[in-house]
Residue frames relative to the residue before (quaternion, step in Angstrom):
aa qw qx qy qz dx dy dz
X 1.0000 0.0000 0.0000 0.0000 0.00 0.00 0.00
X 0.3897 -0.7846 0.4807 0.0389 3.28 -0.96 1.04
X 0.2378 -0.8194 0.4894 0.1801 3.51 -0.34 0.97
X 0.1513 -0.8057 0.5521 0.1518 3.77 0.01 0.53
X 0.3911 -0.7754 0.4740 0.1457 3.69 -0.41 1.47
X 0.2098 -0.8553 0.3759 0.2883 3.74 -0.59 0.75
X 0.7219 -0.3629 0.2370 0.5394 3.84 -0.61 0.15
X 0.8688 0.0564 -0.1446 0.4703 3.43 -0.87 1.33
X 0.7250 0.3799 -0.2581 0.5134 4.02 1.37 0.64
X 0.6130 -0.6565 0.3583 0.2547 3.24 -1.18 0.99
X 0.4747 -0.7321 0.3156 0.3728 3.54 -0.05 -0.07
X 0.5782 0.4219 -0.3738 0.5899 3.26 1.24 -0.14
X 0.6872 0.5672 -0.4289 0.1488 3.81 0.50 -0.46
X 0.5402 -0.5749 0.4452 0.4237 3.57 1.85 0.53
X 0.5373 -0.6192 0.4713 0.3254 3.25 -1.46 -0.48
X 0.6257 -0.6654 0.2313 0.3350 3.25 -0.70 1.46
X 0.3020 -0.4890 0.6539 0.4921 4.45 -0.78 0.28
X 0.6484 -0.5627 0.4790 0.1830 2.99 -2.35 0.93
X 0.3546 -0.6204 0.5752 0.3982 3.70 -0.63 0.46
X 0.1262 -0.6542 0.7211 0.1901 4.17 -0.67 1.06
X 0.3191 0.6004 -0.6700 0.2979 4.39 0.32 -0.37
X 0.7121 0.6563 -0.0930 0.2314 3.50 0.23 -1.86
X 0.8975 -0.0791 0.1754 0.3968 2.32 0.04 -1.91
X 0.4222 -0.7891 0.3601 0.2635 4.39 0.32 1.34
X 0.8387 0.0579 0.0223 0.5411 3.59 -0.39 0.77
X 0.3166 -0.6500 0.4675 0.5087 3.54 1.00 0.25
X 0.0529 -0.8105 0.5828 0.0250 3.76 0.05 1.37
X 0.6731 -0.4448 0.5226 0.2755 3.14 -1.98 0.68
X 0.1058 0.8510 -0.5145 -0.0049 3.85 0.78 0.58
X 0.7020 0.4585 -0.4070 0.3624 3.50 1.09 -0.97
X 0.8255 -0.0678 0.2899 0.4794 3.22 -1.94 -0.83
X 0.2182 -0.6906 0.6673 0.1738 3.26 -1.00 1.40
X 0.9117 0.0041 0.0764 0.4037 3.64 -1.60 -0.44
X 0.7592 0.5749 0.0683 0.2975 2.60 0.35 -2.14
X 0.1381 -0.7077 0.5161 0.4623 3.45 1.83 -1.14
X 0.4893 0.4769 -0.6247 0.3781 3.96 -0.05 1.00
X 0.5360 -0.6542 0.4629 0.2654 2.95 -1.40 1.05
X 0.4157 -0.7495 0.4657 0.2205 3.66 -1.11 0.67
X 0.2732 -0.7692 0.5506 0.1747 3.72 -0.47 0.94
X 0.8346 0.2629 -0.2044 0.4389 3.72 0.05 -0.43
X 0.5625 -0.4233 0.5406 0.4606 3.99 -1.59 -0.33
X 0.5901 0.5114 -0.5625 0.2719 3.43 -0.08 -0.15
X 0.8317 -0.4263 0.2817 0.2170 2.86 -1.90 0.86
X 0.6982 -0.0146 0.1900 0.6900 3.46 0.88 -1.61
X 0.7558 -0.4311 0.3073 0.3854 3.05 -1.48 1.00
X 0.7849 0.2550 0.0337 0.5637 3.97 1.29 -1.38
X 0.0987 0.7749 -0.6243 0.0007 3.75 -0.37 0.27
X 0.4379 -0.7014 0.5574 0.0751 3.34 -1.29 1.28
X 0.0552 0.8034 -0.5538 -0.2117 3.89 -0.35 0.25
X 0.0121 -0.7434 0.6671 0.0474 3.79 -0.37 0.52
X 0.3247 0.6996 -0.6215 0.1374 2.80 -2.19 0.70
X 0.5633 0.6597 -0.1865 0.4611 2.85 1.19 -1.69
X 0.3629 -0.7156 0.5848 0.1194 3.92 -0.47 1.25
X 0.7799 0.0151 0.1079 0.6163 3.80 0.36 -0.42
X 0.9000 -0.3776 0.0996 0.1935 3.31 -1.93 1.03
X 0.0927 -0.8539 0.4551 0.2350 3.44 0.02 0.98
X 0.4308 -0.6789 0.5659 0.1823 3.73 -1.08 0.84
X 0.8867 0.2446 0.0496 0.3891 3.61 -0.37 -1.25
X 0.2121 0.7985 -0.5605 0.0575 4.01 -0.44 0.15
X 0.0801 -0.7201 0.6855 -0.0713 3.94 -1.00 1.01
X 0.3441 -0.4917 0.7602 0.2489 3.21 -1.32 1.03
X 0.3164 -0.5399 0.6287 0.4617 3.79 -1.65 -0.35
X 0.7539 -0.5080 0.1795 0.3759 2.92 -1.43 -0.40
X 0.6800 0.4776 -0.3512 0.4314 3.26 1.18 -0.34
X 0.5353 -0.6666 0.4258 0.2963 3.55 0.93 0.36
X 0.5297 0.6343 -0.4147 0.3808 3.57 1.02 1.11
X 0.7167 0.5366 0.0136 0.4452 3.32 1.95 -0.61
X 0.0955 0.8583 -0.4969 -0.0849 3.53 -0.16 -0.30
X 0.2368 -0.7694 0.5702 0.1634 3.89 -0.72 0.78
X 0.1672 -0.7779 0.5929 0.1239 3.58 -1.14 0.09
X 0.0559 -0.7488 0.6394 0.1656 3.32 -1.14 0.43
X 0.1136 0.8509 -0.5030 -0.0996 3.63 -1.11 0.31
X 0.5530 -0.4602 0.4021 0.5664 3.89 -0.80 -0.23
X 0.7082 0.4474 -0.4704 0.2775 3.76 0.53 0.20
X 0.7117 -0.5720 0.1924 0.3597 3.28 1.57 0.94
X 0.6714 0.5380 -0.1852 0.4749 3.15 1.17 -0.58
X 0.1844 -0.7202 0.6358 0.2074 3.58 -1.22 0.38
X 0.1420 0.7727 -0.6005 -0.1489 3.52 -1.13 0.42
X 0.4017 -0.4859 0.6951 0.3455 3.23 -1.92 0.11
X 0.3006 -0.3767 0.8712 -0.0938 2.66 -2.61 1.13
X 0.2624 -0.5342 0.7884 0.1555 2.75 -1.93 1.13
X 0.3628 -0.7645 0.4831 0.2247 3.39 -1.47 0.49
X 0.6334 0.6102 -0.1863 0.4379 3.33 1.46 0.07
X 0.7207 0.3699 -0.0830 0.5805 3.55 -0.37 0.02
X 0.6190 -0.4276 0.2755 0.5984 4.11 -0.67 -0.50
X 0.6307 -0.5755 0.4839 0.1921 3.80 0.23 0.67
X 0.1601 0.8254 -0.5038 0.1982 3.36 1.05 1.13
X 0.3259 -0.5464 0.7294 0.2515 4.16 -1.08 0.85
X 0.1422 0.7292 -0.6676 0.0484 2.87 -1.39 1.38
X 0.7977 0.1606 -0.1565 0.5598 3.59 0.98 0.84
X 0.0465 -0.7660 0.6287 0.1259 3.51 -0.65 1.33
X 0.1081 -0.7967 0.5635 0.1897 3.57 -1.50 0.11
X 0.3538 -0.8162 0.4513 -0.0706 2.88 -0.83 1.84
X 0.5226 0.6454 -0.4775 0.2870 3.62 -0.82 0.70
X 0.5434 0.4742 -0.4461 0.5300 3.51 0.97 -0.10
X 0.4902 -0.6708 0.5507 0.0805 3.26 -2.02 1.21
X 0.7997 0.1602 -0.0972 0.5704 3.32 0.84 -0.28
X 0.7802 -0.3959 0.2519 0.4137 4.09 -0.96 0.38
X 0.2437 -0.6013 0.7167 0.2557 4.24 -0.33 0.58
X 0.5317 -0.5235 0.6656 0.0160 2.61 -1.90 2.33
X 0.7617 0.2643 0.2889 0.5162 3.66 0.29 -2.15
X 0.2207 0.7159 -0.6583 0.0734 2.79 -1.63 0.83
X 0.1255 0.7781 -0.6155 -0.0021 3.95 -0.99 0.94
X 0.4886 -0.6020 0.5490 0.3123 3.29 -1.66 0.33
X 0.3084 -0.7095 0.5195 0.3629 3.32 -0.67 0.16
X 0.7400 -0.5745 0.1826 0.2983 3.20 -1.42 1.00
X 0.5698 0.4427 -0.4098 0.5580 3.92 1.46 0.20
X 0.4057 -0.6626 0.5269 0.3446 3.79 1.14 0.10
X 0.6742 0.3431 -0.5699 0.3207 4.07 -0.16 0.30
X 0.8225 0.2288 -0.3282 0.4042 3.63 -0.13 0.67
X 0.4782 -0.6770 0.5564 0.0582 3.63 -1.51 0.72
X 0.0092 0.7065 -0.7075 -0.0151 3.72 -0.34 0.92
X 0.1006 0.6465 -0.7557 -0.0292 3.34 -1.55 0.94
X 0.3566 -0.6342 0.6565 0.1992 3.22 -2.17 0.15
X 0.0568 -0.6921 0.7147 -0.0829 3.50 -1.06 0.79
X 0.5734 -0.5737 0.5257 0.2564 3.24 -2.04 1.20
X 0.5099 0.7155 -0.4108 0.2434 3.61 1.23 0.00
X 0.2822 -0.8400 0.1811 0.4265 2.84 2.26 -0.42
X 0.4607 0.4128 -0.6349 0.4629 3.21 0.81 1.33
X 0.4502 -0.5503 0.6860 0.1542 2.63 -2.49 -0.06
X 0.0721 0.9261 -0.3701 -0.0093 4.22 0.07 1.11
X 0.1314 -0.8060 0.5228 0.2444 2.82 -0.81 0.57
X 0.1152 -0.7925 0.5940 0.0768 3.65 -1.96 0.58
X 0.3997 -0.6264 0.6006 0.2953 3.44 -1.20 1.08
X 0.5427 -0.5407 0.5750 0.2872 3.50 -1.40 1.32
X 0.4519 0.6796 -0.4675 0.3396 3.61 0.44 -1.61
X 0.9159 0.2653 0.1189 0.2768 2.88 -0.70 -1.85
X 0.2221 -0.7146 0.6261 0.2193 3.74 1.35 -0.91
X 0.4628 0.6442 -0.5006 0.3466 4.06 0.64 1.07
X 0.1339 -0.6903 0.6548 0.2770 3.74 -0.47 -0.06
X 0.0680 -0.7500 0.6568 -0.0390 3.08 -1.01 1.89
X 0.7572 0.1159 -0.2390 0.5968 3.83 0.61 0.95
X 0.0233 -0.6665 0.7450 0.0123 3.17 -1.84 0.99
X 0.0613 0.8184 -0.5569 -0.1278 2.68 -0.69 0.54
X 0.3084 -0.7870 0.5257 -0.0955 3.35 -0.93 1.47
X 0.4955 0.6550 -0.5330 0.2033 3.73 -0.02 1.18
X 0.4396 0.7206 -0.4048 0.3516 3.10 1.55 -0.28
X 0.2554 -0.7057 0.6151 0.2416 4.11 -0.62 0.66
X 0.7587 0.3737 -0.1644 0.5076 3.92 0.40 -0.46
X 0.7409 -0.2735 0.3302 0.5169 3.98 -1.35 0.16
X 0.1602 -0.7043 0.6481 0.2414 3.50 -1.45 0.11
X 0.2322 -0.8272 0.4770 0.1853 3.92 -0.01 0.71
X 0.7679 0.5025 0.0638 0.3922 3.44 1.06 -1.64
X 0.4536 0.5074 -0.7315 0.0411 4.21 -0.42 -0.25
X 0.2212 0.7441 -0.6152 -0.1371 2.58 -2.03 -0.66
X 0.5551 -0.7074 0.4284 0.0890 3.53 -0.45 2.29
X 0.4716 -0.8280 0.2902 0.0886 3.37 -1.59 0.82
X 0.7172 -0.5113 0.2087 0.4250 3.33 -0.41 1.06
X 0.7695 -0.0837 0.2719 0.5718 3.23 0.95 -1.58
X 0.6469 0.4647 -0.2931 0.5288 3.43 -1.28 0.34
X 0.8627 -0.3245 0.1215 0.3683 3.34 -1.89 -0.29
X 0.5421 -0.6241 0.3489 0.4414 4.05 -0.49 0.47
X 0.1595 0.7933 -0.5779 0.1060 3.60 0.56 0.90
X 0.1497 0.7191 -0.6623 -0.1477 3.84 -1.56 0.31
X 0.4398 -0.6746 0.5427 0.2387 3.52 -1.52 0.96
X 0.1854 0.7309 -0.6383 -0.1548 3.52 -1.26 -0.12
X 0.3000 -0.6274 0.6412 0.3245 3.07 -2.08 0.66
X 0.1308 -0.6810 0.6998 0.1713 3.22 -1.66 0.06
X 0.6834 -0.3085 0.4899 0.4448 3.68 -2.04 0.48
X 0.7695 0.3688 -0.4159 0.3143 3.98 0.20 -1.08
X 0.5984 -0.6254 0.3703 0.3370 3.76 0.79 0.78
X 0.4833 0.4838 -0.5147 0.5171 3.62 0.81 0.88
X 0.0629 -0.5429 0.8114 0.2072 3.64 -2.20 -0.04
X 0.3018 -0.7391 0.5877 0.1310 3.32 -0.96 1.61
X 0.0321 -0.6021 0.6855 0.4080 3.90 -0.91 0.08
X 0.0866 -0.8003 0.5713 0.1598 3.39 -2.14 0.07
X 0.2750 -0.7695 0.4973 0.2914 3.81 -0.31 0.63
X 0.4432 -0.5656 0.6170 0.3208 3.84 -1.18 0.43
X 0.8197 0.2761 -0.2978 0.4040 3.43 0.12 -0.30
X 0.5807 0.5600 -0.3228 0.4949 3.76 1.57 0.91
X 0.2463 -0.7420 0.5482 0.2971 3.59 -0.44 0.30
X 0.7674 0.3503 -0.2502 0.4753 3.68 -1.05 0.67
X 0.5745 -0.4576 0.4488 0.5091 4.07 -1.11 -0.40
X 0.2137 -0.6964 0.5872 0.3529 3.38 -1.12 0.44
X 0.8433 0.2392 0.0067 0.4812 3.83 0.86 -0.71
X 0.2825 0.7967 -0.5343 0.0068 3.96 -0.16 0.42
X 0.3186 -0.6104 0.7136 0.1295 3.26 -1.45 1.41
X 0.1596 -0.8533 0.4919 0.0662 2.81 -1.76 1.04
X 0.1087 -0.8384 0.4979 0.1932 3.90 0.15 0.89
X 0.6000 -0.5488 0.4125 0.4107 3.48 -1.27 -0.09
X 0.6715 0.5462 -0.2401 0.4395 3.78 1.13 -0.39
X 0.5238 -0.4410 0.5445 0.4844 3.66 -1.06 0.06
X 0.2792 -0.7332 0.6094 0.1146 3.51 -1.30 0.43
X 0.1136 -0.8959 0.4286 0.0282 3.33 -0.24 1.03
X 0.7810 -0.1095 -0.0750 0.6103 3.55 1.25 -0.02
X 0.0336 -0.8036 0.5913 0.0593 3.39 -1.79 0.76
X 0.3010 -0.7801 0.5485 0.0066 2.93 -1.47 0.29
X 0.3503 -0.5632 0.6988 0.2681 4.03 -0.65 0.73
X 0.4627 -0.4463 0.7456 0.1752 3.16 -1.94 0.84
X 0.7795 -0.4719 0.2766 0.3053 3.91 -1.39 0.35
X 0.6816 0.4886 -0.0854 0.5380 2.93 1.29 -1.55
X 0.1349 -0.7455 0.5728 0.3129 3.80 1.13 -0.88
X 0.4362 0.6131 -0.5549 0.3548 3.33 0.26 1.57
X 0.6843 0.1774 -0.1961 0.6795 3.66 1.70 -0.27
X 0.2089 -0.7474 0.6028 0.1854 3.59 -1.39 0.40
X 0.2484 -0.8269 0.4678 0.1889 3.39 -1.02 0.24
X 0.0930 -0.9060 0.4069 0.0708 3.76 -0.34 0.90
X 0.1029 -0.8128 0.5644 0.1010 3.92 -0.31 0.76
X 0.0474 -0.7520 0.6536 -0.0710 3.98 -0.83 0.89
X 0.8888 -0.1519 0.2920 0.3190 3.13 -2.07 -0.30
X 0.7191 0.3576 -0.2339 0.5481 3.66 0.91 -1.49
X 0.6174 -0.6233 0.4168 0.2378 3.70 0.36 0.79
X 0.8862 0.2720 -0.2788 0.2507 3.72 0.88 -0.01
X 0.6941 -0.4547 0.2952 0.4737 3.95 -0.80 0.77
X 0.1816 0.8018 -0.5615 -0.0944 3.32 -0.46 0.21
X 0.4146 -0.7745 0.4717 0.0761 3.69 -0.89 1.60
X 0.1528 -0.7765 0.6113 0.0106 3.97 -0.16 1.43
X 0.1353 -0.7237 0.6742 0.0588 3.39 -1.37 1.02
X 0.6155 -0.6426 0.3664 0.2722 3.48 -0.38 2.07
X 0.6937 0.5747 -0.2625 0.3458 3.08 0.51 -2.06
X 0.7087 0.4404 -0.1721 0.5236 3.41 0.42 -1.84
X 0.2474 -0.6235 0.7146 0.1984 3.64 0.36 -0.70
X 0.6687 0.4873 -0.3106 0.4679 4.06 0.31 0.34
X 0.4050 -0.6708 0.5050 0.3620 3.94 -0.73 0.45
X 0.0689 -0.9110 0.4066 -0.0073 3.53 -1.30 0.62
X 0.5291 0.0095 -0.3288 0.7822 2.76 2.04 1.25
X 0.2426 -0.6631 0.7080 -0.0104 3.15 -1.82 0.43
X 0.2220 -0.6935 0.6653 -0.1650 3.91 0.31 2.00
X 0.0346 -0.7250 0.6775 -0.1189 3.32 -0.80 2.41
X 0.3333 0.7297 -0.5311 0.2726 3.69 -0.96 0.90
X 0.6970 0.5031 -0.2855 0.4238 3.22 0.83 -0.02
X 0.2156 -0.8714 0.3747 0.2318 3.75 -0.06 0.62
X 0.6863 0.2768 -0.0514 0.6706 3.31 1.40 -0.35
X 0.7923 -0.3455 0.1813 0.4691 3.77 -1.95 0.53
X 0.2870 -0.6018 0.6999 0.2561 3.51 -1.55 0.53
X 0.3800 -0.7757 0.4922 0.1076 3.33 -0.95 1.34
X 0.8182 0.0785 0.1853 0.5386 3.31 1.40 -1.64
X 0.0522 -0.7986 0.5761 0.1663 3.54 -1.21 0.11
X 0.1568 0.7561 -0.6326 -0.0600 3.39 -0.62 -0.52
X 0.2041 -0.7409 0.6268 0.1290 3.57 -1.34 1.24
X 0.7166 -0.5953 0.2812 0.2303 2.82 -1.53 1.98
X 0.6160 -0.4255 0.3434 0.5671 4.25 -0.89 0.33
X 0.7091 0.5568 -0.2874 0.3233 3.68 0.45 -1.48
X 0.5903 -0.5982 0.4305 0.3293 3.07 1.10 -0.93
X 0.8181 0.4507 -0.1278 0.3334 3.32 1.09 -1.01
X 0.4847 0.5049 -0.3146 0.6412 3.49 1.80 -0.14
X 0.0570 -0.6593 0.7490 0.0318 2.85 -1.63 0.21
X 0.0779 0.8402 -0.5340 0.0543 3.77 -0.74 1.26
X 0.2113 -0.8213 0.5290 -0.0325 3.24 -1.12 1.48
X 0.2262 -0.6548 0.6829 0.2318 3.72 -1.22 0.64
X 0.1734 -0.7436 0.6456 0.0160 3.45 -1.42 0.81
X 0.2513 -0.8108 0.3915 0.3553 3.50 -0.81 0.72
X 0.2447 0.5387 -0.7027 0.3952 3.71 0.88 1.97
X 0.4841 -0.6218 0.5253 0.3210 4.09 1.03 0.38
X 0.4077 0.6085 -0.5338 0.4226 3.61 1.04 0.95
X 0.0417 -0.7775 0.5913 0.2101 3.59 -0.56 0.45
X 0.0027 0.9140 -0.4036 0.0420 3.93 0.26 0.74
X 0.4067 -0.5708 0.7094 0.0739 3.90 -1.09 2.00
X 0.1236 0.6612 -0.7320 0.1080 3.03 -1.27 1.60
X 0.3714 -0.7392 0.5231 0.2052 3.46 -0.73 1.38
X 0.4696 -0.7134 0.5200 0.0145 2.98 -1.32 1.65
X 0.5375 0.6809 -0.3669 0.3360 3.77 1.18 -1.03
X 0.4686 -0.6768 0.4914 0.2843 3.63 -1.15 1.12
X 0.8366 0.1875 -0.2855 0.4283 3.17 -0.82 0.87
X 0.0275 0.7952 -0.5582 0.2350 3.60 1.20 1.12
X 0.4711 -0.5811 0.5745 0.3321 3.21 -1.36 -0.38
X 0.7708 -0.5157 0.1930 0.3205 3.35 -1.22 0.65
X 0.5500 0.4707 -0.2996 0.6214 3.61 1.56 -0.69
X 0.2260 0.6998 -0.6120 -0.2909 3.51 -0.19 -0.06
X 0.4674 0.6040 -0.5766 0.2904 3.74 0.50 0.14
X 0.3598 -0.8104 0.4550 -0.0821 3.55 -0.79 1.54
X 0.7528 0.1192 0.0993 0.6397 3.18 1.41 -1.33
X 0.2707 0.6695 -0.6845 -0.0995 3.27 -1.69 -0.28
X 0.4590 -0.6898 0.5506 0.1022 3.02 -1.43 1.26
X 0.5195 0.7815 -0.3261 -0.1142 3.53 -1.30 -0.01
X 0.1667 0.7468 -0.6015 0.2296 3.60 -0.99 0.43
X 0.3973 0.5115 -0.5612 0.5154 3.64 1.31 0.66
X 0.1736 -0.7231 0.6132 0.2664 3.10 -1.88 -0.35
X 0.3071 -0.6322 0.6330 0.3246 3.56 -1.35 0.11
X 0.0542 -0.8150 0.5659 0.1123 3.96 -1.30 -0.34
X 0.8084 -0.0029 0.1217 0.5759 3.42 -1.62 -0.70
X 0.8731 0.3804 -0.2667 0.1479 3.14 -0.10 -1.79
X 0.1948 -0.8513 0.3059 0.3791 3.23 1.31 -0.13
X 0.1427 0.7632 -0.6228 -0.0963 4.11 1.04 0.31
X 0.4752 -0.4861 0.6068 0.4120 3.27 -1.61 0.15
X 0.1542 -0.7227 0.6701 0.0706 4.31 -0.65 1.39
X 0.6818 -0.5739 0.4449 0.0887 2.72 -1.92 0.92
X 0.2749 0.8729 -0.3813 -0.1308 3.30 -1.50 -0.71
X 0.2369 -0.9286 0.2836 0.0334 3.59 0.01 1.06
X 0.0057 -0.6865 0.6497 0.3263 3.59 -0.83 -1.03
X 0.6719 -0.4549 0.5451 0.2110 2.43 -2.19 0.50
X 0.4749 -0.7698 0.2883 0.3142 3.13 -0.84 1.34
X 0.5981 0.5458 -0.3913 0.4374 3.75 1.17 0.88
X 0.0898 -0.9247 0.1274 0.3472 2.48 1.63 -0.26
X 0.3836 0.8507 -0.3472 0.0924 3.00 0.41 1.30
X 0.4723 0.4886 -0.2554 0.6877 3.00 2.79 0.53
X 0.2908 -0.6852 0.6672 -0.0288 3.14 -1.28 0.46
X 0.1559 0.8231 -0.5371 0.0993 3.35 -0.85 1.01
X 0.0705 -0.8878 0.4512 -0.0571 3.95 -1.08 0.71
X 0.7275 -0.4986 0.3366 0.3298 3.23 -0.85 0.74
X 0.0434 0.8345 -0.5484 -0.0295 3.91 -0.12 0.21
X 0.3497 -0.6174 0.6510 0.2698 4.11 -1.19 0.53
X 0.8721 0.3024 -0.3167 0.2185 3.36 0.35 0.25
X 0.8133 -0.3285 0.0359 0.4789 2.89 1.12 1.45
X 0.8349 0.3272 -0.1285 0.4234 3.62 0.78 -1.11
X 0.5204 -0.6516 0.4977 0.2386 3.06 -1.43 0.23
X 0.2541 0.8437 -0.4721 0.0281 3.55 -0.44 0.97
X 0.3841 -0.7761 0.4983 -0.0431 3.20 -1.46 1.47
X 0.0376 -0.7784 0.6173 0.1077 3.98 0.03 1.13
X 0.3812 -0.7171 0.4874 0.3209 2.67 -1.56 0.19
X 0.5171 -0.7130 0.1957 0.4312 3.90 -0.44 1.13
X 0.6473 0.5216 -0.3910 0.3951 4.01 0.82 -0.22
X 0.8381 0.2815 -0.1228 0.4508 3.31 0.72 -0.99
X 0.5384 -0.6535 0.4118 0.3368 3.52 1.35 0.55
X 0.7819 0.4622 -0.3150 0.2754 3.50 0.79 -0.84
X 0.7020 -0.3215 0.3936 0.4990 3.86 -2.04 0.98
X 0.0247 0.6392 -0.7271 -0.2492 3.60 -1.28 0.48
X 0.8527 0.1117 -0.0814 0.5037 3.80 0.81 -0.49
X 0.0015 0.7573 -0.6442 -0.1067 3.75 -0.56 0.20
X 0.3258 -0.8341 0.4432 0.0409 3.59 -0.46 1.56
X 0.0329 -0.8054 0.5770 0.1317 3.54 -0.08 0.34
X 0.3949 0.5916 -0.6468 0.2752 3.64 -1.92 0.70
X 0.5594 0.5919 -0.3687 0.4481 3.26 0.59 -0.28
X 0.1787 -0.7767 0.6017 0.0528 3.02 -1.09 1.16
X 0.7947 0.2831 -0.1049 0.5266 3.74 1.00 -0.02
X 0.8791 -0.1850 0.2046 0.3887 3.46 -0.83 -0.02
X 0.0556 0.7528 -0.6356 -0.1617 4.43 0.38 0.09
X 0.2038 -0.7553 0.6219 0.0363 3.40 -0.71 1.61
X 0.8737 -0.1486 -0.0847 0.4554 3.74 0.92 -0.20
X 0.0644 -0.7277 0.6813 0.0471 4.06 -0.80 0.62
X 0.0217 0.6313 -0.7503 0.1952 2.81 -1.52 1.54
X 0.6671 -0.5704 0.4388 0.1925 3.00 -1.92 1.34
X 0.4967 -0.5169 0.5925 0.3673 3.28 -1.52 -0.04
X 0.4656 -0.6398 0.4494 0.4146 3.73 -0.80 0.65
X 0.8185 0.0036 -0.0661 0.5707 4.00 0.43 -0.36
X 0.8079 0.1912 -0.3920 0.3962 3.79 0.46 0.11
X 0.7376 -0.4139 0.3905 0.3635 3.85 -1.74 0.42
X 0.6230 0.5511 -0.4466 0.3296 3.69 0.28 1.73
X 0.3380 -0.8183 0.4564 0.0887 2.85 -0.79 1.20
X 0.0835 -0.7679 0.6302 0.0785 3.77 -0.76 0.86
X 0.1865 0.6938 -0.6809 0.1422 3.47 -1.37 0.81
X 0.1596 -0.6485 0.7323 -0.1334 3.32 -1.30 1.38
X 0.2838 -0.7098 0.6286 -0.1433 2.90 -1.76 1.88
X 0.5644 -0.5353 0.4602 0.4279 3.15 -1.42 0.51
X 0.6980 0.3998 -0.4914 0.3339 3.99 0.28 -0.06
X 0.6798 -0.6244 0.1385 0.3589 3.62 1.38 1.61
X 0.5394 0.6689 -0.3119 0.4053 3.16 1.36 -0.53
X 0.1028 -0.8057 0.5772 0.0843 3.82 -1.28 0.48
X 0.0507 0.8902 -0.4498 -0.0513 3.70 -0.96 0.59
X 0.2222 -0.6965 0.6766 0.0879 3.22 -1.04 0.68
X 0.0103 -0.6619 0.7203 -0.2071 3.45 -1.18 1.96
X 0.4545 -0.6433 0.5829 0.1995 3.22 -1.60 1.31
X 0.1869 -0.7960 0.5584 0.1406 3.55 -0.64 0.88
C-alpha cells in the first residue's frame, strides 16, 4: 500500500494535529452553502434554541463563550451549549415566579437571577444547585447584577423602591439604598465602588457605596429605564428607555455636566411594557437592544447608525447580547424562541 504524500508533507509525517490558536472547535470557517465565507464556530450561519414553554426574558453568553443561560416566565433557567447543535443540558429550578435577569459572574461558575418572587439566587453551573437566595426584597425584583472584579458582591433593584447590595460570602443584605420609585435596572460602576440605578422616574441615578447615599442623578430619559449595561472599558454606561431612546452616558470623573453623549434609535418599546435589555460588544464598538417590534438591532457606537436589523422573531426581542470573543449575536423573545446569528 502506497502512501500518497499531500502538498507540502512528508509522507511518513501522518497528518498534521490541528492548529486550535486559529481555529474554535475545529470550526466550519470556510464557505458555507451558499459560497459566503463563515465568520464564527457555530454550526450554521443561524441556530434556533427551543424549549422554553413560555416567554423568554433574560439570556447571557458566559464568559468564555461556550454557554448560554436563559431566563423565562416559565420560571426556569437553562443552559445551552453554544457549539455543536446547541443542545439544553440543564434546567434550574427554584424560583416562584418568572426570572426578570440573569448574569454569570465574571469567573463563570455561578448564575445570579432576579424574579418577582422577590428573591435574588444564586446557582453553581457545576452542579445545577441554588446555593443562595437571597430574600429581603418586600416587592418584585426586576434588576441584579454581580461584580466585575474584587469582592463577590451583587446589587438589586426591586418595584419595593430599594437597590439592595449583597455579599456571597454574607448572610442577609449588607447595604440598601432607598429611592422613592420602583427600580427597574442596575448596574456596579467598574471598580464596584459606585452603583447605578434606573426606575419609573426616568433618571440614572449614581450611588456612592462608601456614603451609602446617591451622588449624581443623569436626566434624559423621558419615560421607564428598562436596562443598563457598563461599557467593556468601564467608562460608558448605556441605557434603553421605554421613550425607545437607547442612551451612552459617560461615566469618567470629571465629565461634563451633560454626561449623556449619545443616543441611539429606531427600536421600539409598547403595550407590553417588558423591562428590554441592552449591551455592547465586547470592543465596544456596537451596541445592541431589546426591541417590541420583533427585530434585532445593532448601531454602530461612532456613527449612531442601524448596522443590522435581524429579522425571525416572532414576538417581542426582550434581550441581544454579543458573543464574548467571536461575531454572534444571541437574542431571545417573548415568542419563546432563542437565536444565535453570525454577524
Amino acid at each position: 500500500m502506497e502512501i500518497m504524500p499531500r502538498e507540502n508533507e512528508n509522507a511518513l509525517s501522518g497528518p498534521r494535529p490541528m492548529d486550535f490558536s486559529t481555529v474554535p472547535y475545529s470550526a466550519p470557517l470556510g464557505p458555507g452553502p451558499n459560497g459566503k465565507q463563515r465568520t464564527s464556530s457555530l454550526e450554521a450561519p443561524i441556530m434556533l434554541l427551543t424549549g422554553h414553554p413560555s416567554a423568554v426574558y433574560t439570556m447571557k453568553f458566559n464568559p468564555a463563550g461556550t454557554l448560554i443561560a436563559s431566563g423565562s416566565h416559565d420560571r426556569e433557567i437553562f443552559l445551552w451549549r453554544v457549539h455543536g447543535d446547541c443542545k439544553n443540558f440543564m434546567v434550574l429550578k427554584g424560583h416562584k415566579n418568572a426570572i426578570l435577569d440573569l448574569h454569570w459572574t465574571s469567573d463563570g461558575s455561578l448564575i445570579v437571577s432576579a424574579s418577582p418572587d422577590k428573591t435574588v439566587r444564586a446557582w453553581d453551573v457545576e452542579t445545577g444547585k441554588q446555593v443562595k437566595k437571597m430574600a429581603e426584597h418586600s416587592s418584585f425584583v426586576n434588576s441584579c447584577c454581580p461584580t466585575r472584579r474584587g469582592p463577590p458582591l451583587i446589587i438589586s433593584g426591586s418595584d419595593d423602591g430599594t437597590a439592595k447590595l449583597w455579599d456571597m460570602r454574607q448572610r442577609g443584605a449588607i447595604q440598601t439604598f432607598p429611592d422613592k420609585y420602583q427600580i427597574t435596572a442596575v448596574s456596579f460602576s467598574d471598580a464596584a465602588d459606585k452603583i447605578f440605578t434606573g426606575g419609573v422616574d426616568n433618571d440614572v441615578k449614581v450611588w456612592d457605596l462608601r456614603k451609602g447615599e446617591a451622588t449624581m442623578t443623569l436626566e434624559g430619559h423621558q419615560d421607564t429605564i428598562t436596562g443598563m449595561s457598563l461599557s467593556p472599558d468601564g467608562s460608558y454606561l448605556l441605557t434603553n428607555g421605554m421613550d425607545s431612546k437607547l442612551c451612552v452616558w459617560d461615566m469618567r470623573p470629571y465629565a461634563p455636566q451633560n454626561r449623556c453623549i449619545k443616543i441611539f434609535e429606531g427600536h421600539q418599546h409598547n403595550f407590553e411594557k417588558n423591562l428590554l435589555k441592552c449591551s455592547w460588544s465586547p470592543d465596544g464598538t456596537k451596541v445592541t437592544a431589546g426591541s417590541a417590534d420583533r427585530m434585532v438591532h445593532i448601531w454602530d457606537t461612532t456613527t449612531r447608525r442601524i448596522l443590522y436589523k435581524l429579522p425571525g422573531h416572532k414576538g417581542s426581542v426582550n434581550e441581544c447580547v454579543f458573543h464574548p470573543t467571536e461575531p454572534i449575536i444571541g437574542s431571545c423573545s417573548s415568542d419563546k424562541d432563542i437565536y444565535l446569528g453570525e454577524i
